[in-house]
MARMARGU-225119 format. One line per 10 residues: number of its first residue (from 1); their letters; for each residue x, y, z of C-alpha. Coordinates in steps of 0.5 Angstrom, whole numbers, plus 500, padded with zeros to 3 digits. Layout:
NUM	a	X Y Z; ...
***
This chain:
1	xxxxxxxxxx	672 272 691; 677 273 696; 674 279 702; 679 283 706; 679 279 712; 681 273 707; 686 277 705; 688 278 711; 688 272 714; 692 268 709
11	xxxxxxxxxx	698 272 710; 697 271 717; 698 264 716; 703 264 711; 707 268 717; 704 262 721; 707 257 717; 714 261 716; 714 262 724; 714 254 725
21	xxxxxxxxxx	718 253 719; 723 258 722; 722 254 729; 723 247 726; 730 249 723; 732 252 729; 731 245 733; 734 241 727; 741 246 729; 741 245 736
31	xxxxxxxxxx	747 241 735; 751 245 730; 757 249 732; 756 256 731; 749 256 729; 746 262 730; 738 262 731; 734 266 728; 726 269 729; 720 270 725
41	xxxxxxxxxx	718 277 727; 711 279 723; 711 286 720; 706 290 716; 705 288 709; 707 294 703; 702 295 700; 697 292 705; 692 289 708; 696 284 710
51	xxxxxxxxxx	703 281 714; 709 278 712; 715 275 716; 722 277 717; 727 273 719; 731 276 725; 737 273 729; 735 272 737; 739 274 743; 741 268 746
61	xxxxxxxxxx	747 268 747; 751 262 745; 755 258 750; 762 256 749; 766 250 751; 773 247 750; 775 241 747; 782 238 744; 784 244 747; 780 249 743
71	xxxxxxxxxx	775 253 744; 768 251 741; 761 255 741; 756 252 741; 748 253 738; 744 259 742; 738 255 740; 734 255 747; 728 249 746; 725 252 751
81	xxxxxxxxxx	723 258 747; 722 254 741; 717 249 744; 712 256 745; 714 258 739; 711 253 735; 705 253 741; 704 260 739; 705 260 732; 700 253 732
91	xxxxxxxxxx	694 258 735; 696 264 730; 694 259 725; 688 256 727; 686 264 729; 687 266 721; 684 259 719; 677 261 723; 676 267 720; 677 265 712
101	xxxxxxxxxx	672 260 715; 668 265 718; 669 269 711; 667 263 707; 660 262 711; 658 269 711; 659 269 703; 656 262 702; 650 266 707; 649 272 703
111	xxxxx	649 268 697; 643 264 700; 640 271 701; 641 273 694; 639 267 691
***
């Protein structure tokens, strides 16, 4: 049986993964013209308890180069914010997993009483 705390955590993992996922495709772009990176931003799930995550776009500016005479922008993926990114949303992840553990070891505990 899954307990609130459970509940709560696994969306928060799912938001973890999203968050890394997000990450990852904003560095696989970081040379495309005119990519434009995005962020998973997590918000309050409908009907709770739990998160979900909203892909929303970032506010670096890109940058602008010219070459054959022609103006080209660039991706504005900064590797810097996407190195702590995927730092962060790591910890979220083992956060959220500890209390689907904690959760499991105070079932199996109770069980253990019960029995």
């Amino acid at each position: 049986m899954i307990g609130k705390a459970s509940s709560i955590a696994l969306s928060g993992l799912q938001v973890a993964s999203a968050r890394q996922a997000r990450s990852a495709h904003n560095v696989a772009n970081v040379h495309t013209e005119g990519f434009q990176a995005q962020r998973e931003v997590a918000t309050e799930a409908t009907p709770p308890p739990g998160v979900r995550s909203q892909a929303t776009p970032t506010v670096h500016r890109a940058p602008v180069g010219y070459a054959a005479g022609r103006e080209i922008i660039g991706s504005n993926t900064d590797l810097s914010t996407e190195t702590v990114e995927r730092i962060s949303a790591l910890h979220a992840f083992k956060a959220n997993l500890a209390v689907v553990r904690s959760e499991d070891e105070m079932q199996q505990a109770l069980l253990g009483i019960k029995a």
